[in-house]
Each structure stands twice: as structure tokens, then as C-alpha cells.
N, C-alpha and C positions, 0 to 999 in steps of 0.2 A: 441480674442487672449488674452487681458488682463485679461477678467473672468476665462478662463482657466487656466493661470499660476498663479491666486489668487487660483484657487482649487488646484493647484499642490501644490502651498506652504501651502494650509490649511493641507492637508492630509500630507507633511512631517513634518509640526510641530506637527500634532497626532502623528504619530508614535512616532517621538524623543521623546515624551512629556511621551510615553507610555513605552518608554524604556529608558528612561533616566538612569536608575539607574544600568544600565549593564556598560556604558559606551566602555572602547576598551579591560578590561579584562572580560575573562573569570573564573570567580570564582574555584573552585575545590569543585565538589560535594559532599555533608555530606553523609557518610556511609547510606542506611535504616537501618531500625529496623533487630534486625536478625530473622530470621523467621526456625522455627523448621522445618529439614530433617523429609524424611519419613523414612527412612532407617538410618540416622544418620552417611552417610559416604561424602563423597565429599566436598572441599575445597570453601567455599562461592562465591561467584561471584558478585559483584555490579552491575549491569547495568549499562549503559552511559548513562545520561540524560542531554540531550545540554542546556545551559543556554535559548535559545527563549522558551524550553519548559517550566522550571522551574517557568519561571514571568507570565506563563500564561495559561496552565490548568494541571488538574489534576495528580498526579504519578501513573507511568504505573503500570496495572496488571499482578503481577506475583501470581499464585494460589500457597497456604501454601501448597499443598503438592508436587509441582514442583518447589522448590525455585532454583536460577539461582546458577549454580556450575562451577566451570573450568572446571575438566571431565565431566559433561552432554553435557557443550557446545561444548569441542570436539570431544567427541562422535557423538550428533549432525550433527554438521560440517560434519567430516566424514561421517558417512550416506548417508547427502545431496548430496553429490559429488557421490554416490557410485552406481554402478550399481547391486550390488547383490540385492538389494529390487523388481526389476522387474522380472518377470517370466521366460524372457532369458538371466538375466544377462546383457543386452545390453543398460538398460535407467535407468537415476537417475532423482530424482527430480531438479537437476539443467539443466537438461537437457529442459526446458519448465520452468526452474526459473532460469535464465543465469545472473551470477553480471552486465557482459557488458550490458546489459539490464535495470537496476537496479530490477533484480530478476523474468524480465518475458522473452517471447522472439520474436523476431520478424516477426512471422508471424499470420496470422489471427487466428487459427485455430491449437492448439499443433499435432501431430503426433507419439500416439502410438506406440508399440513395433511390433502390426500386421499392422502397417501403415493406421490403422482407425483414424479419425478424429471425435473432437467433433464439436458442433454446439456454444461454447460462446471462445475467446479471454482469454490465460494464464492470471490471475491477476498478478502484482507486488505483491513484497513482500517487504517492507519497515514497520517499526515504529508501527510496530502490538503492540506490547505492549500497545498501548494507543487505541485497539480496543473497549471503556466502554460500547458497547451493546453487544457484546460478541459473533455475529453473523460472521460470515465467507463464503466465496464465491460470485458469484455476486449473489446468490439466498438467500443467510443466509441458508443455511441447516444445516452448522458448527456452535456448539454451543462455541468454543474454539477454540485456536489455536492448541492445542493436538487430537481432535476429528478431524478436517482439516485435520492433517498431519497422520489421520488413510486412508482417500480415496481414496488417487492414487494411492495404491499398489494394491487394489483390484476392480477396477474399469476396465470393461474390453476394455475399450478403452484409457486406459492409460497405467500404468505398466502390466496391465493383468496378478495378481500371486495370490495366496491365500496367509494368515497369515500363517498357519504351516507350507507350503512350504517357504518362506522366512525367517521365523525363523529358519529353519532347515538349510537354506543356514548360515546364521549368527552363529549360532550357531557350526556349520562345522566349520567354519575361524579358523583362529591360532590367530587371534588381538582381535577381539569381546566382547569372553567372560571374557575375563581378563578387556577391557574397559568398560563393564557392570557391573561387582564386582565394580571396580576403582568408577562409578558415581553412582552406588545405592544398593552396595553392597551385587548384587548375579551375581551368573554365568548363570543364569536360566533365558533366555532370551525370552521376549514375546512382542506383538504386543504394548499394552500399552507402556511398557518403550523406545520401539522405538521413537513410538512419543514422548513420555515428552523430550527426547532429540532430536531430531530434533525441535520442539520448545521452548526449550529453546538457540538450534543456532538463530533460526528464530528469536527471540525477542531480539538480540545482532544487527538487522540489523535495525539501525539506522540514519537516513537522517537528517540531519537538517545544511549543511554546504554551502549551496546555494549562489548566488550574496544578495538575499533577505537578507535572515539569516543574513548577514556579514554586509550588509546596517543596520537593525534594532540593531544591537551592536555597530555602529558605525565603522563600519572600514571598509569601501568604499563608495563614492557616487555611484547612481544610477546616467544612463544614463536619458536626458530630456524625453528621448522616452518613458522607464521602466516604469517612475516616471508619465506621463500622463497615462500608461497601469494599472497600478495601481490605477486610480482615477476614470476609464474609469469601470474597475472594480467591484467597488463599486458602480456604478451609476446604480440603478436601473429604470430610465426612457426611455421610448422609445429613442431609438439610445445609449444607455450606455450599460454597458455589462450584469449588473445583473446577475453577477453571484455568489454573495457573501450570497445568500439564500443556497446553497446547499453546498458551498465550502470556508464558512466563510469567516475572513481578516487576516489581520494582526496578531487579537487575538488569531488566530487561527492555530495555526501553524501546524497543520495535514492537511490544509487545504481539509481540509472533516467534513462534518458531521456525517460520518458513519451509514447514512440514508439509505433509499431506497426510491429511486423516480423512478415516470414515464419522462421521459424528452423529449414527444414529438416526439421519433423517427417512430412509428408507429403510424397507423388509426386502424389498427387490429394486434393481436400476434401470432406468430408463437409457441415464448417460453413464457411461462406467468412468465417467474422469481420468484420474491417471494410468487405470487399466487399460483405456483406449490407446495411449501412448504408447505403455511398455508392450502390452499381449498378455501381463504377466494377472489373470484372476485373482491372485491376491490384492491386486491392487485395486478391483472393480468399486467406486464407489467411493473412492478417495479424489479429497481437493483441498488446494492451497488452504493452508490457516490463514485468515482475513488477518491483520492487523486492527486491534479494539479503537485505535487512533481515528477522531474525528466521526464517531458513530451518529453525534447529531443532526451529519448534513449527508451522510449516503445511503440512508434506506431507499431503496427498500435492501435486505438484509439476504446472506445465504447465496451460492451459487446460482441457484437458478432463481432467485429474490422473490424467494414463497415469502416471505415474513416481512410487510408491511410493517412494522413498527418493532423496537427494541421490544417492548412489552414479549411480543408472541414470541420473541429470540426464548425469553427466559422463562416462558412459558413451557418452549419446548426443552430445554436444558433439567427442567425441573422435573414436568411430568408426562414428556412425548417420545423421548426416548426408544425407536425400537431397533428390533436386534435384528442383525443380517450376519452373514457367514464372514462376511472382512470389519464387523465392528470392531474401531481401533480397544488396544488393550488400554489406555485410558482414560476409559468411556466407561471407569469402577464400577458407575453406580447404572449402566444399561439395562443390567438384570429385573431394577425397580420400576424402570420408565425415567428415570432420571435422579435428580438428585432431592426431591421430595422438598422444594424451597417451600417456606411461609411466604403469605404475602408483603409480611414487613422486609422480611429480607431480600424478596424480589426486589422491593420500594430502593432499600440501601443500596444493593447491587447495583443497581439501574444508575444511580447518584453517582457513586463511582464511576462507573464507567462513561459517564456524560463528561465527566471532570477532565477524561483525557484529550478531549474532543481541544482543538485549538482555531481560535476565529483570526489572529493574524495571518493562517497559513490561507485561509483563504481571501483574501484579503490583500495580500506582500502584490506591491505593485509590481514585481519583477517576477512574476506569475502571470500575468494578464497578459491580454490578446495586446501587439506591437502595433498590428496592421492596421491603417488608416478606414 
């Protein structure tokens, strides 16, 4: 008992010690650089960058020829919310990226406008902006957030529509093409500038207001439970959590690496994930590292959303663990079945990781569906 509340106070004097210099304000972010339009029309736009990000990696990518504008992002916006991108009219991309969700939805498996079903689990959409391998999906086949938000409309188990048919819908509207002049100055509407504004809404969806968050600026303590889950965390020895290989710390406030791992869910693949992309067999059975952010509102959990509830996540981390020929190298404790957690320390884990979870993001009225 004693050792362990010395590591609980080890690890809150790191943090404080790491973010001391925030203290309980939040600064007001310095304008960027401006960055040349392509078109030369639309009213600049800053992004929000939360002060946990600023002291501790890099500034988001925004591409020089999609720089963030007020009309793209509600052009954007709009869009997202809108069902004329789908082939009947009937499904929008939030329809399978839903805010209450924080941007995916709750079921295993999204359902198309023919009521087909794919085989992997809606990703979230938060904090993309700080995606720096530039890879998109749980397979990476998106090289961009712009290229991303080209798929679902023509994917025939999603929106099921073609590009001229869709643009021809949009281009019909009475709102559209005057919002398209307004963010990039023509009327002449195509499949590209759909997306540059649908992702530059998408890069405005920014997480970072957590119990976590708010602890590391100082302005609330963490519960004893939290504050063990977070130590438990970091503990990469048999019966700790280890999980701060694939899902960083503190330092890391996307809590991802934007990696692709194997993490021991299969013996053999059905879907080989990022193998399918490269060809390359080593890859067979690797997919995006989730982001731990806002885990109370997107279960179900895992690429293809086997895991009903956080509980079974940790269930399988501790003692499901099996081995395959591309299990990532750290996945130390694979050989065990996992990492051999107690139940108490499942309990703390679990605390933790709930803490990071943030209710204004879903919630921020400048999130929400425009459309009347």
C-alpha cells in the first residue's frame, strides 16, 4: 500500500512538474502564419489548439492549398449533416459520425442506404488535424483527410451514389452554389472541393476538455482511483497495464500513436487491414491505434466492434491475448495471454481511462447538425 501511493505521488509530481507552466489559465492562442488561398476568396479561419496540445507536440496539419476558412468550414458543416451526398437522398455522413457519439455511432457495424453492412466498426472523428502520418481508416488507405472524406459517397455499401450524380444533386440546390463561390470562389462544383470542405469542418473537431485535460492545467484533482489508473497505466510489467506503447501518456495528448498494430486479437485474419493496402504480409492484421479519448460515448470498441463494453477491452488486454505470426513486438506480455491485470486494477484502469473521455466535445454547439 505504501509503494503504491509513493508511485501515485511519483507520477503526480511528473505531470505537475511537466505542466507547471500552464498553471489554471489558459493562454489565447497566437494567430499561424497566413497561408496563401488557392482561390484567393474566403475569410481566414484559426483553428483551436488547446493549450495540453501546445506544450507538447507538434501543430496541426492544415495543407497550403486547403487553408481553414469560415465559409469552407460551413460549407463543410453543412454537407456533413446533409443527406443529398448519398444516392437516395436518405444518409449523411453524420449519420455513422453522430456528435452524441463523439463523431462515430453506436453500433457494431454502420448500415448503408441498401441496408448492407460492412465488416469493420465507424471510426471516431476527433483531433484529426494532428493525424502527422497522413494515413486515414483503420487500414490507412486514405492518404488525407480530403481523400477520406472522397469514400463514402461512392462506396457501394455506404452512401451508394456516384460523383456526377451528387454533384448534379448539389449543384440543383438554391444554397450550394453560391456557398461554393462564398469558400473558393466558383459556382462550378466538383467532388474535390466537396471534400476540402467537409475536411476542413472535420479538422475544427477538437477534443481536448477531459477530467484529464483539466487535472494536467491544474484545475481539478483527480479521484485516488483515476490517479492509481494512471500509474497502472504506465506500468508495463506483468499485471500493469502497458499500455502506453501504443497509446502514449501524458506527453501525449492524442493519446495514440497513429500507428498500426497487430494487438493480439486473432490467431489467423479474416480482414488483413493494412496488409490489404500494402500486399506486404507483414502487415496482415494491423490497424489504426484508436485514440483512448472519449471512450464513454463509442462503444462498441476494436475494429470490427467485437467488444461491447470497455470492461471486455480489458478483459482481453489482460488475459485474451493470442499469438499470430505479425503480433506487434509490443504486445511484451502476448506469450502470457496478456498482461495478467487483477480485478482491482482492471476497476482503476477502467477510472482512468473514462477520465479522458470529454462531454463538452460533444456537446460544442459548433459541432451540431446547421441544417434546418
Amino acid at each position: 500500500m505504501v509503494r503504491k501511493s509513493l508511485n501515485i505521488l511519483l507520477v503526480i509530481g511528473m505531470v505537475i512538474s511537466f505542466y507547471s507552466c500552464s498553471k489554471n489559465k489558459i493562454e489565447p492562442i497566437p494567430p499561424p502564419e497566413p497561408v496563401p488561398q488557392p482561390t484567393g476568396v474566403g475569410t481566414p479561419a484559426v483553428l483551436f489548439v488547446p493549450q495540453v496540445f501546445l506544450q507538447s507536440i507538434n501543430p496541426p496539419i492544415i495543407p497550403a492549398n486547403n487553408p481553414q476558412t469560415v465559409e469552407g468550414i460551413a460549407l463543410g458543416r453543412k454537407l456533413f449533416y446533409d443527406p443529398i451526398l448519398s444516392g437516395d437522398g436518405t444518409q449523411a455522413c453524420a449519420d455513422c459520425h453522430a456528435p452524441e457519439f463523439s463523431f462515430t455511432d453506436s453500433n457494431q457495424f454502420s448500415t448503408g442506404i441498401t441496408m448492407l453492412q460492412g465488416n469493420r466498426n465507424s471510426m471516431a472523428i476527433f483531433n484529426a488535424a494532428w493525424n502527422w502520418n497522413g494515413q486515414f481508416f483503420w487500414d490507412g488507405r486514405a492518404n488525407s483527410l480530403e481523400e477520406q472524406a472522397l469514400g463514402p459517397v461512392v462506396n457501394p455499401i455506404e452512401m451508394n451514389n456516384t460523383w456526377p450524380a451528387a454533384m448534379a444533386s448539389l449543384q440543383a440546390d438554391g444554397l450550394y452554389p453560391s456557398m461554393f463561390n462564398d469558400a473558393f470562389g466558383t459556382t462550378v462544383i466538383d467532388s474535390n472541393l466537396v471534400a476540402m470542405a467537409i475536411a476542413q469542418f472535420e479538422r475544427t473537431l477538437v477534443s481536448a476538455n477531459s477530467r484529464f485535460d483539466r487535472f494536467l492545467l491544474g484545475q481539478l484533482a483527480l479521484t485516488p482511483q483515476e490517479l492509481s489508473g494512471f500509474n497502472i497505466f504506465n506500468d508495463g510489467n506483468l499485471g500493469g497495464g502497458d499500455c502506453f506503447h501504443c497509446h502514449g501518456s501524458a506527453a501525449n495528448p492524442l493519446w495514440t500513436d497513429n500507428d498500426f498494430h497487430n494487438n493480439g486479437l486473432d490467431a489467423t485474419f479474416t480482414d488483413n487491414g493494412l496488409g490489404a493496402i500494402t500486399g506486404n504480409p507483414n502487415d496482415n492484421g494491423k490497424f489504426k491505434t484508436p485514440s483512448l479519448r472519449n471512450l464513454a460515448y463509442t462503444a462498441p470498441y476494436m475494429h470490427d466492434g467485437r467488444f461491447a463494453t470497455l470492461d471486455e477491452v480489458l478483459d482481453h488486454y489482460s488475459q485474451g491475448v493470442v499469438m499470430s505470426p505479425t503480433i506487434d513486438a509490443l504486445m511484451q506480455h502476448a506469450g502470457t495471454g496478456g498482461t495478467q491485470m487483477s480485478p482491482s486494477t482492471k476497476a482503476d484502469l477502467k477510472a482512468f481511462l473514462l477520465s479522458l473521455s470529454d462531454p463538452d466535445f460533444i456537446t460544442n454547439p459548433a459541432f451540431q447538425d446547421p441544417n434546418p
